[in-house]
N, C-alpha and C positions, 0 to 999 in steps of 0.2 A: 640405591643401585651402584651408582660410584663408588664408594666406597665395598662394597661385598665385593666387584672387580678389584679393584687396588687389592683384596686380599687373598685373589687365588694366585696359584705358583706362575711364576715366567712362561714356563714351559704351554702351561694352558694358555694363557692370553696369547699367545704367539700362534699358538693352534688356531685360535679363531681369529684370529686377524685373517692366517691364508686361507680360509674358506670361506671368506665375507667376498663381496662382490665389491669391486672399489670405493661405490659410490655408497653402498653402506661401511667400507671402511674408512672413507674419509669420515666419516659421520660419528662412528665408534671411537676416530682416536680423540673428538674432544669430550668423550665421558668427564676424564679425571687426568692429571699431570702421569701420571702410573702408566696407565695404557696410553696415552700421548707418546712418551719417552720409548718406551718398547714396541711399541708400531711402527714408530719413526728410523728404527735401525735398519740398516742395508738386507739383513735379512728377509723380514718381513718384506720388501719391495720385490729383491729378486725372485721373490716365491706368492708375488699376488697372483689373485684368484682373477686375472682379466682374458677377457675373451674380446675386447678392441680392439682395433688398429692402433699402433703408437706409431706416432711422429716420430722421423730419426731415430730409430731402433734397427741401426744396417748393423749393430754389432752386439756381441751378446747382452743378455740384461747382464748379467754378473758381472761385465766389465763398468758398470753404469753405478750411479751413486746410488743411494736409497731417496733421496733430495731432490734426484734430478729425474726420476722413473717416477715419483709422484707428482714431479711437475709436469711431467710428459702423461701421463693418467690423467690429470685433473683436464689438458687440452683437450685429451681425446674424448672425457663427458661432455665437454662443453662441443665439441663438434659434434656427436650422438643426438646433444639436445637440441642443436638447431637443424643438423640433419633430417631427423624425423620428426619433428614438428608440424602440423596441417600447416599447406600452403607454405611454399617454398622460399625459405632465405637464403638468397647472397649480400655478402658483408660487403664485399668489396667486389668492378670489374677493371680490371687493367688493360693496358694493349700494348702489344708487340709489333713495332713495325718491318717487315724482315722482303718487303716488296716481292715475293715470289709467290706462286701459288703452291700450298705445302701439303704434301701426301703423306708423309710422317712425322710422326714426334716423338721425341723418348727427352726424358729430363735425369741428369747427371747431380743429385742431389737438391739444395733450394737455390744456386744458383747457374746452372747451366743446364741449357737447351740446345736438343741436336735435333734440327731437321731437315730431311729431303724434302726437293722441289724436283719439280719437273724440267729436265732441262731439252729432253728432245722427244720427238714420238715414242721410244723405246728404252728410254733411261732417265736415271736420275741423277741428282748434286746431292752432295751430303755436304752441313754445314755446321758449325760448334758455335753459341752466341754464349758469350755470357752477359749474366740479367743482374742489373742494380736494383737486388731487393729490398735492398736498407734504404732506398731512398724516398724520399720524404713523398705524399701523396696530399698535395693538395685539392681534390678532385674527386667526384664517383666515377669518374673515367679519366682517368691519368696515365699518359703513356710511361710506361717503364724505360730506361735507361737500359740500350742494352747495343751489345757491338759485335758484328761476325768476326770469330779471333781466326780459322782454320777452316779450309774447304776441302773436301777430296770432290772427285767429277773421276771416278773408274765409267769404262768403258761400261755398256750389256749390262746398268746395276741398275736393280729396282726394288731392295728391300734391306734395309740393317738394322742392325741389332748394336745398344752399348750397356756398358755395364762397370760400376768403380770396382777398382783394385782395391786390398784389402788399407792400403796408406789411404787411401781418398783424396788421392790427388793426381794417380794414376787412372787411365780406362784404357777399355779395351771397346774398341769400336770393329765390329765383323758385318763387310756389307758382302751381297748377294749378289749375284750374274751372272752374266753368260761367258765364257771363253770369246776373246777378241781377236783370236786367232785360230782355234781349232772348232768346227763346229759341233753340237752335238753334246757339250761338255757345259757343265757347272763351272763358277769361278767363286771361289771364298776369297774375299780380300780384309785382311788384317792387321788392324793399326793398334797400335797403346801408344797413347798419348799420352804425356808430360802438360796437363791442368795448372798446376803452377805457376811453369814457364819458366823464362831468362828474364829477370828483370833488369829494367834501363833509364834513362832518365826519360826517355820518351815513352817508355811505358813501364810507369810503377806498379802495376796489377801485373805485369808477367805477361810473356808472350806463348802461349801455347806450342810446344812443338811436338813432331811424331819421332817416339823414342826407336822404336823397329817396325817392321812390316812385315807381313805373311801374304803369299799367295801359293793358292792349294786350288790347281785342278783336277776333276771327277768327271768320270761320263754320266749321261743326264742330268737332272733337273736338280740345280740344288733351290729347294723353295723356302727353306723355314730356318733358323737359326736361332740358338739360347747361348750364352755367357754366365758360365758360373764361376767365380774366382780364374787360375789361369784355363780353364776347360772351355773350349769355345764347340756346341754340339750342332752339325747341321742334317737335316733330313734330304735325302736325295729320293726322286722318282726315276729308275730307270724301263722306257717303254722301248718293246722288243717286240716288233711283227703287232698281234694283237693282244700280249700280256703287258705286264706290267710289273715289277717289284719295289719295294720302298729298303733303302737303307738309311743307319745312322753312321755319321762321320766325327769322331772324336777326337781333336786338338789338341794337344798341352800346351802354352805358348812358354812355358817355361821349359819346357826341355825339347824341344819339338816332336816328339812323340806321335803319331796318329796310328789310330785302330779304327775299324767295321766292324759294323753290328749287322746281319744279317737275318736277325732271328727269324723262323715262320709266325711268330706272333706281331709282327708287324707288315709283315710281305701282303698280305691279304686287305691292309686298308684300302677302300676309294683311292682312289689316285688321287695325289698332290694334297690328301685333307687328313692327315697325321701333324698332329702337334706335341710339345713338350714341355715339360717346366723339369730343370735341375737344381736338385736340394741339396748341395754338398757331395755325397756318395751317392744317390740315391735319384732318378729319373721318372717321372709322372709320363708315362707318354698316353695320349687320347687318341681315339680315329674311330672312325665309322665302317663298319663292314655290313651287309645287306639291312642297312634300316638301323642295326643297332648300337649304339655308343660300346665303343668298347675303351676300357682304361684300364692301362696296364703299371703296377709300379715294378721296377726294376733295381736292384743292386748294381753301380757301374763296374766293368772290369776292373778288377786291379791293376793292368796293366799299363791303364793309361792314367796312375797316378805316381807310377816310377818315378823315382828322382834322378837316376842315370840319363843323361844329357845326350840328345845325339846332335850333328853339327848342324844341318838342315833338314824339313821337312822329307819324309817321302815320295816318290814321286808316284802314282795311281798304283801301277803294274806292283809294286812293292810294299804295300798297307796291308798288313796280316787282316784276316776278317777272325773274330772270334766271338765269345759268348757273352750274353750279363754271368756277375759272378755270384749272383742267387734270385728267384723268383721271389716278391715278397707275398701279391696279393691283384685278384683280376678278378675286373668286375665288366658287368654285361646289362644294358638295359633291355627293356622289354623292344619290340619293334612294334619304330613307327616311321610313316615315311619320310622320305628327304628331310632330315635336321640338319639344322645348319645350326653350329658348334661355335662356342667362343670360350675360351680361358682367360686368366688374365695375363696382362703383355708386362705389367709392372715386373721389374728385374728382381732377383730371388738373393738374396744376402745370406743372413742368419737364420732368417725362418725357420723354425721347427716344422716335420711333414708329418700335422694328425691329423688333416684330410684337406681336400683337393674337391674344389668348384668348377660344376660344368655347367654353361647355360646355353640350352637346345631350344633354337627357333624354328616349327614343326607347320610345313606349308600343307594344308588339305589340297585335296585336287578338286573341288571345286569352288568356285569364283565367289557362288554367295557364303561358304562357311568360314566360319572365326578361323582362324591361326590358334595355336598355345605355345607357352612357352614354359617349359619343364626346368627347373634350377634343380638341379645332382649336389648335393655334399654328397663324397666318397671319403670316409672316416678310415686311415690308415694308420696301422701297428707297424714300424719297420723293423719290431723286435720276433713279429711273427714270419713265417716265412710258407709256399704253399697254399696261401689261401683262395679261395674262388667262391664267387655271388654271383648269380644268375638272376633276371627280371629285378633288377635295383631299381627302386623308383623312386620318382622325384620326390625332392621335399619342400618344391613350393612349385606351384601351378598356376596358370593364370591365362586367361583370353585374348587374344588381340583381334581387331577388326582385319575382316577380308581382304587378303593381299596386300599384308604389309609386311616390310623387312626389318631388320633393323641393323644397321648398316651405316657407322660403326658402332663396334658397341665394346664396353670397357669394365672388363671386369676388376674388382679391386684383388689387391693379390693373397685375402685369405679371404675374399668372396662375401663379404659381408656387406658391398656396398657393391652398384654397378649404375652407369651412364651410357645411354645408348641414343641414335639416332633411330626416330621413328618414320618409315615413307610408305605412306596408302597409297597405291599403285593409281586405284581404280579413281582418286580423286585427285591426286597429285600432295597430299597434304603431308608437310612434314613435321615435327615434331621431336623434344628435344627431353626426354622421360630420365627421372632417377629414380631410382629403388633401392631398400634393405634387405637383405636376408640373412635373417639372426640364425644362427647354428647353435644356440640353447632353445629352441621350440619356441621364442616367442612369434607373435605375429609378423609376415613380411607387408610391405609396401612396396606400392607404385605409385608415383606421379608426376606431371610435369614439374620438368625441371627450371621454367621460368617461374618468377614470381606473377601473383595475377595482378599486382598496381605496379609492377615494374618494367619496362620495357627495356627488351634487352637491346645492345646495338648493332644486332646485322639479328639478318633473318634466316631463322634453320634451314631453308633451302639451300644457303648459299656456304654449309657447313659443309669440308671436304674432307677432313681428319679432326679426330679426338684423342686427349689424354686426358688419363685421370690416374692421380696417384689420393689413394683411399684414405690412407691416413690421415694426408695434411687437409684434404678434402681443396684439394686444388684441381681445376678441368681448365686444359686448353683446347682452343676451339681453332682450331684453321678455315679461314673462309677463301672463299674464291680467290678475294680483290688480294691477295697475298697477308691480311694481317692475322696476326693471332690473340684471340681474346681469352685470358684468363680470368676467371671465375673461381673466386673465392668464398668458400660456408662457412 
């Protein structure tokens, strides 16, 4: 067999190499030194046949080596294999000591963590740690090394969003609130931060600092926010007597540019329960209209990718409202009642958009019946334009006992993997579940997420916020007492 490969043309072995599965092409390239050699070239890598999560893939593959994409493949089999394996492994748990109780997390690559605590009844601190990941772990519980570099404390704030600049040293941090001054009104407040820093002899890692700052008030409710390169998108509810309508609010931070989006294809969600993921050009937005999921993608205007500069933001009265600059494709589930909707929060880089994961937690209205929980792949062409599906049904289904929530819950961000907090009302029982769902049709799973000879060190009750970033299969766990425990597969 070696040898009859070593004797077909280039062109063919290279063909089958990108239509092998990785794990069967790791396997192929040690046939013969022939197919070894020609496997091993950049080409073949930029063009595997993977349907993984990759570690550190915020920038394209083609910018990446053929060396360095199969070493980053080979990670992601080896997390797949402990991942789904009966009965749960962690490698590793670490801890974060940051003394506040923490209602958000978002992590700024492998070594920086940004979270909110609660600083008063009606608002929150946001806070920038960086984490000494490289440091040595003598321990199965070893605290990590880690130091608050940068704080903001805006007034009315209870929710942000961050995300790296295309240098990755740069971010853009967009927190949430109220106006502190005018009632009735939204507040975007926006920072990019300098990750870096100023280095000194007192501090050789660089001192973080905030490079500029944005503040953009709206009447109503700004509730939701995404970051895509300089595009910062936020969704506003405005409520008037007994109606209601939703808008999108579009940023540039590099030119200060703002537009509205006002379509009727968004004005008709639930109130305050539209969400969004931005792909480059290109906008995922979800909501719920009577019972049914509705997901819409969108073309963004061109207008607010202008490079012509203006001096400062707009002030409300003055933000043109205009159109998306093409319909790509809208889909519709069947109805069922009260779902409750999660995407994933992980920030969007390079990703390509060939489809989009929704997971609907679906309460019965009576006491003794299960729950279900419906997982949507919505599979997207952004080359087609006009499309519409009707009664889209899930591609993975599953039971849960009566009266349970799950609350948080973490989707990975091409949906392949998700962590959720589970709570049985009716018993008080909490629970702390992981799950697969493959999008080549193989089998999914569910199950706890503890091991069953391991003990974990705090107890799911006392869990207030989660993160999970899919790829590296890293979850932080925020618990009451202020610490943060990451968990390692």
């Amino acid at each position: 067999m070696p040898l009859a490969l070593a004797q077909l043309p280039p062109d063919i072995i290279l063909l089958i190499c990108i239509h092998l599965h990785p794990k069967d092409l790791l396997s192929f390239i040690q046939t013969c030194r022939v197919v070894h050699a020609l496997a091993s070239t950049d080409y073949v890598w930029h063009h595997v046949n993977n349907d993984l999560p990759l570690d550190g893939v915020d920038t394209r593959l083609t910018s990446i080596s053929g060396p360095e994409i199969k070493s980053r493949v080979m990670r992601a089999l080896r997390l797949d294999n402990q991942w789904r394996r009966p009965g749960s492994r962690i490698s590793r748990i670490r801890k974060i000591n940051t003394q506040a109780t923490v209602v958000q997390m978002r992590t700024l690559g492998r070594d920086w963590l940004l979270i909110s605590s609660r600083a008063a009844a009606s608002s929150i601190s946001l806070s920038v740690w960086r984490l000494d990941m490289c440091s040595s772990c003598t321990s199965d519980m070893s605290v990590i090394p880690s130091s608050r570099v940068i704080s903001f404390e805006p007034m009315r704030a209870f929710q942000f969003e961050a995300s790296f600049q295309e240098d990755k040293y740069t971010a853009l941090i967009c927190i949430l609130g109220g106006s502190p001054t005018v009632p009735h009104k939204g507040q975007l407040s926006i920072y990019h931060l300098n990750l870096k820093g100023h280095e000194s002899q007192d501090n050789p890692l660089g001192a973080p600092f905030v490079m500029n700052k944005w503040t953009l008030e709206h009447s109503g409710l700004v509730y939701y926010a995404q970051i895509s390169g300089p595009i910062v998108a936020a969704a506003i509810v405005r409520i008037l007597d007994a109606s209601y309508n939703h808008q999108i609010l579009l940023f540039n931070t590099k030119t200060n540019i703002t537009v509205r989006i006002g379509s009727p294809d968004i004005t008709n969600f639930e109130c305050g329960r539209m969400q969004f993921k931005i792909y480059s050009r290109h906008i995922v937005i979800v909501g719920v209209y009577k019972g049914r999921i509705k997901v819409h993608v969108r073309e963004l205007p061109r207008e607010i990718f202008s490079t012509r500069a203006i001096p400062q933001p707009l002030d409300e009265e003055m933000i043109p409202t205009t159109s998306w600059e093409s319909v790509i494709v809208d889909y519709e589930t069947p109805k069922i009642r009260t779902p409750e909707i999660s995407i994933t929060s992980e920030p969007i880089y390079y990703s390509s958009l060939e489809s989009f994961t929704v997971m609907a937690n679906y309460f019965p209205l009576s006491e003794t019946e299960n729950g279900i929980v419906n997982v949507y792949h919505f599979p997207i062409d952004v080359s087609k334009h006009g499309l519409k599906f009707t009664d889209w049904g899930p591609t993975y289904s599953f039971a849960t006992p009566p009266n349970v929530s799950l609350d948080p819950a973490c989707i990975g961000k091409t949906g392949y993997r998700a962590v959720w907090l589970s709570h049985q009302w009716e018993i008080d029982d909490f629970r702390l579940l992981k799950a697969s769902f493959p999008i080549n049709g193989e089998p999914h799973f569910v199950e706890p997420l503890q091991p069953p000879e391991m003990p974990l060190p705090f107890e799911p009750h006392t869990c207030r916020s989660l993160y999970f970033e899919e790829a590296t299969g890293r979850l932080f766990v925020g618990v009451h007492t202020g610490e943060i425990y990451l968990l390692e597969f």
